[in-house]
N, C-alpha and C positions, 0 to 999 in steps of 0.2 A: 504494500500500500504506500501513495506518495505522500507527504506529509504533507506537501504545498498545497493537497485537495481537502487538508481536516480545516472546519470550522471551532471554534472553541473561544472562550472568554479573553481568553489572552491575546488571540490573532484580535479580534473584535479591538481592543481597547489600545494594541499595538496601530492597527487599522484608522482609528480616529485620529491618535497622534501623527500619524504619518500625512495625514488631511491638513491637522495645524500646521505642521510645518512646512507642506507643498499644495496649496489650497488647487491649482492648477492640475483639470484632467481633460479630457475628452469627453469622454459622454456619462454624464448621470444617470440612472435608470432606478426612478420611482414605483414601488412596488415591489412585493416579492411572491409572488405565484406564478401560473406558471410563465402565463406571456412572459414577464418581468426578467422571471432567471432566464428565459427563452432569449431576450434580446442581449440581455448584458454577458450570454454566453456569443451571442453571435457577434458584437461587438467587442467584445476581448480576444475572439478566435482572428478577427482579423487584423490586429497590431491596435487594437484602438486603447489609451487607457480607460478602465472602463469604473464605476464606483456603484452598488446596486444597495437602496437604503429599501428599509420595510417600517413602518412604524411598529409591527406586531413583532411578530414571527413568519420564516418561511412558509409557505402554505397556508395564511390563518384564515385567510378567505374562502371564496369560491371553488380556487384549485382544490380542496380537500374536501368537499362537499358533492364532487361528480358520482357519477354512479357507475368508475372507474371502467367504464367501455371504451375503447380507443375505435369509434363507428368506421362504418367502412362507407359512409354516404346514401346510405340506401333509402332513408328516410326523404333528402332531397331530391333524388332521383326522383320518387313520386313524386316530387311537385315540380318538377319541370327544373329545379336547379341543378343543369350539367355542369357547372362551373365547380361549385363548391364539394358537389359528390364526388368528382374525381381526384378533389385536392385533396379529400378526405380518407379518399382509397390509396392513392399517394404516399402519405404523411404515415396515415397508417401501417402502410410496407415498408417505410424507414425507421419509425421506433420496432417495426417488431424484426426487421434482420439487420438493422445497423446500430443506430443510439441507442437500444434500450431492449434488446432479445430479451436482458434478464427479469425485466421489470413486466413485461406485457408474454401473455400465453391465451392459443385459441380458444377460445371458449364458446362450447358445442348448443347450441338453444334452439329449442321446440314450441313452433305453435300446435298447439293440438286444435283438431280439427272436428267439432261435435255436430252430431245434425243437426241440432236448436241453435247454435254459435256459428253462427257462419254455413251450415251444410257445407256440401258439396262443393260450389262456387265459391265459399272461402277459403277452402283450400285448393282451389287451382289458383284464384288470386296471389293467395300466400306463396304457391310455388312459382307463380311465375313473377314476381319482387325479391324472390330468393334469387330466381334467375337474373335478373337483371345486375342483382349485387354480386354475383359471381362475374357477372360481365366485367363489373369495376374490378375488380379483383384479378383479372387477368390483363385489363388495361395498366392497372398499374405494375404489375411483373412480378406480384406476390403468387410463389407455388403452390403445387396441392399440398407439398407438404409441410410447410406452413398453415395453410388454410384448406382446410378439404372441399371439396367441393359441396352443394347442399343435396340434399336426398330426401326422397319420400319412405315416411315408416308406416308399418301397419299401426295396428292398433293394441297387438299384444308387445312390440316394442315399445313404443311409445308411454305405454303405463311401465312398464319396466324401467324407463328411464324416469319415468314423471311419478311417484308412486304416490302422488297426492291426489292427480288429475281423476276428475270423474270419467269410472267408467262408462255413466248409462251413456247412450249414443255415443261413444267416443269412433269415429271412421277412422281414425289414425292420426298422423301428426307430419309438419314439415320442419326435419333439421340441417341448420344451417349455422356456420362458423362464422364470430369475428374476434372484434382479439380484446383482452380485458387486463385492467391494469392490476396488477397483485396492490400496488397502495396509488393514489396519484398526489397525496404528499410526498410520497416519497418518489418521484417522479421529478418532484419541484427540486426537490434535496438535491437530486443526482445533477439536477443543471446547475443551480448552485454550488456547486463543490469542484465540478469540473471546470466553471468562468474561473471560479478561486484559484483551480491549479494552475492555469493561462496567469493569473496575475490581478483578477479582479479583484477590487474587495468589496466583501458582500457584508453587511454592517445593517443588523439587526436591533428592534429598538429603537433604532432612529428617524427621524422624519424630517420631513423637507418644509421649510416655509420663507415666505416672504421671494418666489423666483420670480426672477425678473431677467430682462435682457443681459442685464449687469452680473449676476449670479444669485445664489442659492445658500438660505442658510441651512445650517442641520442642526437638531438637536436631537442631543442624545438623550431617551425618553430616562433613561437612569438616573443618570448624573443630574440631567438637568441645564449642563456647558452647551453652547450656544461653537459651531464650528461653522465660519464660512470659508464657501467652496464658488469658485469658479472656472465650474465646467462649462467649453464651448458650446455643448448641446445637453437637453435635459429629453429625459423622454418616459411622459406619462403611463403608466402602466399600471395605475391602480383599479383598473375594472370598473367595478357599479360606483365609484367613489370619483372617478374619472373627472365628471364636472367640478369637484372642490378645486381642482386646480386648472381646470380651462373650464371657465362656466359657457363658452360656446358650444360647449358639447350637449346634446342632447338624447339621453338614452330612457329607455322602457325597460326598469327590469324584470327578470319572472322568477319565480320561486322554483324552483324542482325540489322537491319533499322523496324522504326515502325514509324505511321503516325498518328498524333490524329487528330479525327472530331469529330463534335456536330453527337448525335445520330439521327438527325433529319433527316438526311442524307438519312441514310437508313428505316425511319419509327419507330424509338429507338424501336428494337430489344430486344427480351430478352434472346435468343442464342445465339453460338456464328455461325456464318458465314465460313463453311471451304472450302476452294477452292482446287483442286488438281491444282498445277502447271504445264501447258503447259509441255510438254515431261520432266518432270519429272521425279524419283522414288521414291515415298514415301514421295513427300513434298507437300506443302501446305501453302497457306496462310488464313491468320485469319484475319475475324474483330470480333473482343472481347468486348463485351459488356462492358463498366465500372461501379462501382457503384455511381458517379458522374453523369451519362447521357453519358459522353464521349464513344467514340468510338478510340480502339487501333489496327489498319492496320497494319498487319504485316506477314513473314518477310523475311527478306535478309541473303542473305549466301555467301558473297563477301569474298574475300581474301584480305589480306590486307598487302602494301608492303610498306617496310620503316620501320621505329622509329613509334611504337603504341600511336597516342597521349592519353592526359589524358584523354579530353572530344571528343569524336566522333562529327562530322556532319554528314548530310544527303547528299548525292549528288543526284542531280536531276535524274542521272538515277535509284537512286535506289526509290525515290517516282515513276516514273515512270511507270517501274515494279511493283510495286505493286498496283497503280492502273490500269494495263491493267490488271493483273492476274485476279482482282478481279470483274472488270469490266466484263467478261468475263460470270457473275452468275445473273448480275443485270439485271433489269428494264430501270433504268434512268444511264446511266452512271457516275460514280465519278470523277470531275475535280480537276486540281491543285488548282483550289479557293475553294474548299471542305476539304481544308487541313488546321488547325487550329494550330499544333505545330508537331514536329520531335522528335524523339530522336536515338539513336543509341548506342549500346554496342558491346563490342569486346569479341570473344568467344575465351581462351586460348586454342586450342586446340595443340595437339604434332603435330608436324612437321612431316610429311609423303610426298607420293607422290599424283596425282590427286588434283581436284578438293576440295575446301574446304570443301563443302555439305557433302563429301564423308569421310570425313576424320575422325577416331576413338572420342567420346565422352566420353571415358574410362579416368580413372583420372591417374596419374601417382606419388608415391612415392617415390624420390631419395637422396642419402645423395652425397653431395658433401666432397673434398679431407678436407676442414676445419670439417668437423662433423655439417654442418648445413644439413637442413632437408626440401628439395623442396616439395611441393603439388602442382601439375598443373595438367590442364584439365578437365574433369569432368564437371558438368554441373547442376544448383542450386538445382534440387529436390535430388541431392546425395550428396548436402555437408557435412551429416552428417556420411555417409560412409566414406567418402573422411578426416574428419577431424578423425574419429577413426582410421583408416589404419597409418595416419601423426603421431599420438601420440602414436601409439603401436609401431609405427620405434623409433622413439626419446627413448621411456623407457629403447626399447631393444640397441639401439645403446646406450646410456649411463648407461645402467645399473640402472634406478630410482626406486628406490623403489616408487610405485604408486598401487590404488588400480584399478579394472576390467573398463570398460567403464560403463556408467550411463545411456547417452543421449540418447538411446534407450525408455526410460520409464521418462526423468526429463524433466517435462511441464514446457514453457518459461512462462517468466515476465505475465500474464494478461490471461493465457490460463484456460480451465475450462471446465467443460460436455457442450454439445448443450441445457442439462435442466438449467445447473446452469447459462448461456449467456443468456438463454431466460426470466429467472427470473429477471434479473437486471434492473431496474429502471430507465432505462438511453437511451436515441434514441438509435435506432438501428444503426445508421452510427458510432457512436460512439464505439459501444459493438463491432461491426464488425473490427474497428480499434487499438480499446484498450483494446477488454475483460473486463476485471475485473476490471480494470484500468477506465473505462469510468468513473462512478461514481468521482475518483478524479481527473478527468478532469472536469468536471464540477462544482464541487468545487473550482476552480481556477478562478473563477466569483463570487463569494460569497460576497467579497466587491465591485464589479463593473460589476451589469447586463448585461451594454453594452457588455462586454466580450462573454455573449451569442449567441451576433445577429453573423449570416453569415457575411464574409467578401468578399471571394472569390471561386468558387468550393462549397461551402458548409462547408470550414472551417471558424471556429472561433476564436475571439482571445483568447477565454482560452487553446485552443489547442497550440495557438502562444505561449504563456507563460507558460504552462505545457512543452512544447518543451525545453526550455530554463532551464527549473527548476529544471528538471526530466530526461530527453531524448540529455542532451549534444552539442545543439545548441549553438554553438560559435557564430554566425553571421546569415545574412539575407538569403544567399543562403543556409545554413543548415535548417533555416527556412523551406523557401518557395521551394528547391529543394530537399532535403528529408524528412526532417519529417511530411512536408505534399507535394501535388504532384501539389502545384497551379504555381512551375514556368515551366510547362507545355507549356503553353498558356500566354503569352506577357502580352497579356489585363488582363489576371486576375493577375499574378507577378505585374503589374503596379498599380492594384487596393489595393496590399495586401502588399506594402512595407514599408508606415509607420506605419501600425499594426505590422510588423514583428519587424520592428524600437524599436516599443515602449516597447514592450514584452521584448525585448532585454534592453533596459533604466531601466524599473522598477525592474530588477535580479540585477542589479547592486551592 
């Protein structure tokens, strides 16, 4: 492992100082999710210096609130957008054979096809939107084996895979492959870490105010000290938060709501579960199998009015909706005591007219009257479109001498061939989480075996402390709500807070 990729308190506070004393960079990059690490990775890959602030933590937004599916466009292919589907299916086939083999894996889901739900005609439908998104999928140069192709099942498979799905009328079922992120905070982490080993610094806690043409101040949310900085170019990337700092910008957010359950629920599944939503177009809800046993119900397409807060809640109508939607495929019906934890994220999207559901997933690039540089919209399997298009603005709006884009072909922090992952020595939850990386996660118990056992979910405490050492863990809820996913579920956050504690005490 390279140390130049570890985040940790000490780089952080080295990081500041080195601001006092050379306030002078290239390009600021506001926000830390994933556009955010997306751009200040692609702008550090190409000689640029590059400085990336979060007021929170890595991922505290929207990036870790997805419903970790890396889409393959299929969705917009329905509605006539060729454009964005194929970017989609694209983007898609670079995090899963280049950037990020180790973080994203196919994942196999079934619509089932009942006479009362759809008949007959729903499932030629369903297979021929399978087929089309096979089409993306061969346009973008993604294999079968990588992605298998989709197929039609009986009916006595189909409950074998689905063991929740009703059987009365069930005619069979159509399954089809895309690909799903094992975490998408940790997604964020791995861009982050890898700008960090190029030379960015990635400076947590802090936040940006008073930008102007002239520069940029920071403050560090800790301390409190006040650092300016002027960078030739600044470039927005805070998402639903976007307009605080270009109030020209005008976005519509929407909620996506998701529901965790024990997989026991439905029979622990090893597909994922698609439902067409009630008078619908083109949507659908999921239950997502997790690699913990968990189960992720989801999602919602609410609008959302007022001041976007930081962290979302769930409101009961939208658990509701989701479990009638889904309810609507099962056997035993799913209740509200079937529900084990919530989350919720806000999708930036541009302001238009209609319905949120309906409204453009196209990302948008604008330079505001100061010469800052917005990125909004768009949608996590295109951050990396989204953050080349941001820095090819910035180069050309200031003139930077910078070399071509990189991140097309530059594999994050831990990534590696499916031979070289399968080689490694180390549990599979691990390899899947960390890549390459596992191996010195497991080192991080070498003086205290304890650190091996399970704590909560299937995390450890070497993970706790590799978080902290490595991965830029300030505190317990960077812990326990990104860098690993155990403050999920109450019980297990409640199980896993003095290990997160202690992890925290002995970095000290």
């Amino acid at each position: 492992m390279s140390t130049s990729t570890s985040l940790n308190a000490a780089r952080r506070s080295a990081d500041l100082a080195a601001l006092e004393a050379g306030p002078r960079v290239d390009v600021l990059v506001v926000g830390g999710g994933v556009t955010g690490a997306g751009v200040a990775l692609d702008a550090v890959s190409r000689g640029l210096s590059t400085v990336l602030v979060e007021r929170h933590d890595l991922a505290f937004g929207t990036s870790r609130w997805s419903s970790k599916l890396v889409h393959g466009g299929l969705r917009y292919l329905a509605r006539g957008q060729i454009g964005i589907a194929y970017e989609s299916a694209r983007e898609r086939d670079v995090l899963m054979r280049v950037t990020a083999p180790h973080l994203v894996r196919a994942l196999p889901m079934v619509v089932p096809v009942h006479r009362d739900l759809g008949g007959p005609r729903g499932g030629l439908l369903a297979r021929a939107g399978m087929g089309l998104g096979d089409v993306l999928r061969r346009l973008a140069g993604t294999p079968d084996s990588v992605l298998p192709r989709p197929r039609l099942l009986d009916a006595r498979r189909t409950r074998r895979l689905l063991p929740g799905v009703d059987p009365e009328g069930l005619l069979g079922g159509v399954l089809s492959f895309d690909g799903q992120l094992i975490d998408d905070a940790r997604l964020v982490l791995a861009l982050a870490r890898t700008a960090a080993g190029l030379g960015a610094r990635v400076i947590t806690r802090c936040s940006a105010e008073n930008v102007t043409a002239d520069g940029v101040v920071l403050r560090d949310e800790i301390t409190g000290r006040l650092v300016p900085l002027r960078p030739r170019a600044v470039v927005n990337a805070t998402g639903v938060h976007a307009d605080h700092l270009d109030p020209g910008i005008r976005l519509s957010p929407s909620r996506g709501s998701h529901l965790v359950l024990d997989g026991a629920v439905l029979g622990h599944p090893k597909v994922a579960l698609t439902v067409p939503v009630e008078g619908g177009t083109a949507r659908f809800v999921f239950a997502l199998p997790q690699p913990d046993g968990r189960i992720f119900l989801g999602l919602t397409d609410e609008p959302v009015e007022g001041p976007a807060p930081r962290v979302p809640e769930v409101p009961v109508r939208d658990v509701d909706f989701l479990l009638e939607q889904v309810n609507r495929a099962l056997r035993v019906p799913l209740r509200r005591e079937d529900v084990i934890g919530a989350f919720a994220g806000l999708r930036p999207l541009l302001h238009g007219d209609g319905v949120s559901s309906d409204l453009s997933r196209e990302h948008s690039v604008t330079v505001a009257p100061n010469g800052m540089v917005t990125v909004v919209g768009g949608k996590l399997t295109t951050y990396r479109a989204m953050a080349e298009k941001a820095v090819d603005t910035v180069v050309d709006r200031h003139r930077m001498p910078a070399g071509p884009c990189r991140t097309r072909s530059l594999p994050l922090v831990g990534a590696a061939s499916r031979e070289g992952l399968d080689a490694l020595a180390a549990p599979r939850r691990l390899v899947a989480r960390y890549g390459t990386e596992a191996l010195a996660v497991l080192a991080e118990a070498d003086d205290d075996p304890t650190l091996s056992e399970p704590i909560a979910a299937g995390v450890t405490g070497a993970e706790l402390r590799f978080g902290v050492r490595h991965e830029g863990a300030l505190d317990v809820d960077d812990l326990l709500a990104r860098r690993t996913r155990i403050a999920l579920v109450d019980e297990d956050r409640a199980k896993a807070e003095k290990a997160a504690e202690a992890a925290l005490a002995a970095s000290v």
